[in-house]
C-alpha positions, 0 to 999 in steps of 0.5 A: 843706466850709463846716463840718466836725465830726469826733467832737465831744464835749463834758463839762459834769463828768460829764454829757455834753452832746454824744456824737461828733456828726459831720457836714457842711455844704456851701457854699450850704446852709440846714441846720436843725439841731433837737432838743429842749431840751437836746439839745446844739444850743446847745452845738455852736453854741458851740463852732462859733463858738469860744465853747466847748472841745470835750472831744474832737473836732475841727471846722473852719468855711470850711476854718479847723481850731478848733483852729489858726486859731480867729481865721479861723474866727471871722472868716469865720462870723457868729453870732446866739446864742439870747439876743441880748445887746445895749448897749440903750443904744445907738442902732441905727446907732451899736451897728453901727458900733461893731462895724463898727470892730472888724471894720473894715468899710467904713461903707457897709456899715451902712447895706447890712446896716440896709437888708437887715433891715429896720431903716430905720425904727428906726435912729436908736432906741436898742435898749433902745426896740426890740421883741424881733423888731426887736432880733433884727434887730440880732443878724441885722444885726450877724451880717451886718456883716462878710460872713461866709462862713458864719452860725450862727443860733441861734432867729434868727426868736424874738419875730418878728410874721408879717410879720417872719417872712415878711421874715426868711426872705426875706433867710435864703434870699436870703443862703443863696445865696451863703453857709452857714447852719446854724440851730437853732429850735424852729419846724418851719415854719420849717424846712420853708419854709426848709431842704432838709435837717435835722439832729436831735440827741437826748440829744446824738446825731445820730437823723437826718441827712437830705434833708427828703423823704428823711426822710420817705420813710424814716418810717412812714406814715398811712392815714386811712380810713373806713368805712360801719360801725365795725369792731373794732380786733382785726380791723384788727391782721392788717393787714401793718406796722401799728403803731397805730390811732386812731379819732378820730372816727365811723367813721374810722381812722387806721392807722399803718403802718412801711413805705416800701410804699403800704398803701392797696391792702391797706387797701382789700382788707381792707375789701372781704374785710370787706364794708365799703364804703370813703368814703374813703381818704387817705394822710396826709403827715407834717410835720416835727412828726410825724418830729421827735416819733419820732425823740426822744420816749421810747419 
């Protein structure tokens, strides 16, 4: 496994920031790691890159133990943190090469990692000159430069225009080929588009640990149906599985039901046994927004 995490908890005094979270990655996988602010994500990432201590708990990043060899862990992951700290007085190349003396990589590879993120035609600013999105592509570039085995992305695609966004992500699933990424962002588009699978912390649990479509499998499901005439919700409530009702607009409803069983037969036998004629009937897929929303909104 690429990453390990083993009953990792972690105590900022008496509050606990992170509650025997376990889980792996393996080599090859984007997994988007998600959760509301401050469910623990920062913290775990920290503590991945060995910034942080956990209070129990082991973790190992491309098969170096934390605790042991920290130092080859650290070598072989590359991070890009929430709040990308940069010299901004620096120039773009001479920030890269500067870090490439202290991983002792070849100079070539400056100009590799400056050309794969898109940094050709700031290089020879100073950083302080940069827009946000192209400072995250120094952070991006600078996490890159040492061809890590593993990358740890913390909001990697913050302050990024649309076309950023579309090169960006082009260069995260090409890097996603050949190495491990583990990314947290806020950005569920960003997930769908990138990550098979998605891992959701809450009050510093993992809720969910899961293949994207199989996530959604498990999740209820919305029928959205209207009919020629209202209806009174007391009616719609002997509906098997049913959770809510909303009627959004005229005569449509949406009925929430928490079942993997499709209900759009018995929506449509329940219209019929109630002499209402159905215009139409549309099972509704649910996006990453929606699953996110139940598995951490407080009930």
């Amino acid at each position: 496994m690429s990453i390990e995490v083993q009953k990792i908890s972690k105590f900022y005094g008496e509050q606990k920031a992170l509650d025997e979270v376990s889980f792996s990655v393996k080599k090859g996988e984007i997994v988007g790691f998600l959760g509301p602010n401050g469910a623990g994500k920062s913290t775990l990432m920290k503590i991945l890159t060995g910034y942080l201590k956990p209070s129990s708990g082991t973790a190992s990043v491309n098969g170096f133990p934390l605790e042991t060899d920290l130092l080859q862990a650290q070598k072989s992951t590359g991070y890009l943190p929430e709040h990308n700290s940069l010299y901004t007085e620096m120039y773009v190349r001479e920030y890269l090469a500067f870090n490439a003396s202290i991983y002792k990589v070849p100079k070539s590879r400056i100009e590799e990692v400056i050309h794969k993120t898109g940094l050709t035609p700031e290089a020879n600013k100073k950083i302080g000159q940069l827009s946000k999105g192209y400072r995250q592509r120094v952070g991006l570039a600078n996490a890159l430069l040492h061809d890590p085995e593993v990358l740890i992305l913390d909001e990697p695609t913050t302050g990024l225009d649309p076309n950023q966004l579309v090169e960006i992500r082009e260069l995260i699933r090409q890097t996603g080929k050949e190495k491990t990424i583990f990314l947290s962002t806020h950005i569920m588009s960003e997930v769908e588009a990138l990550c098979e699978r998605v891992i959701i912390i809450n009050k510093g649990k993992i809720v969910a640990d899961k293949k994207l479509a199989e996530l959604r499998e498990e999740q209820v499901q919305i029928i959205e149906v209207e009919f020629d005439y209202r209806i009174e919700e007391v009616a719609l409530q002997r509906l098997p599985h049913l959770l809510d009702i909303k009627n959004p607009v005229g005569f449509v409803y949406e009925l929430v039901f928490e079942t993997k069983e499709d209900m759009r037969p018995a929506v449509f036998d329940f219209a019929h046994d109630h002499g209402l004629k159905t215009l139409q009937l549309n099972r509704k897929n649910k996006n990453l927004e929606n699953l996110f929303s139940e598995l951490t909104l407080e009930k």
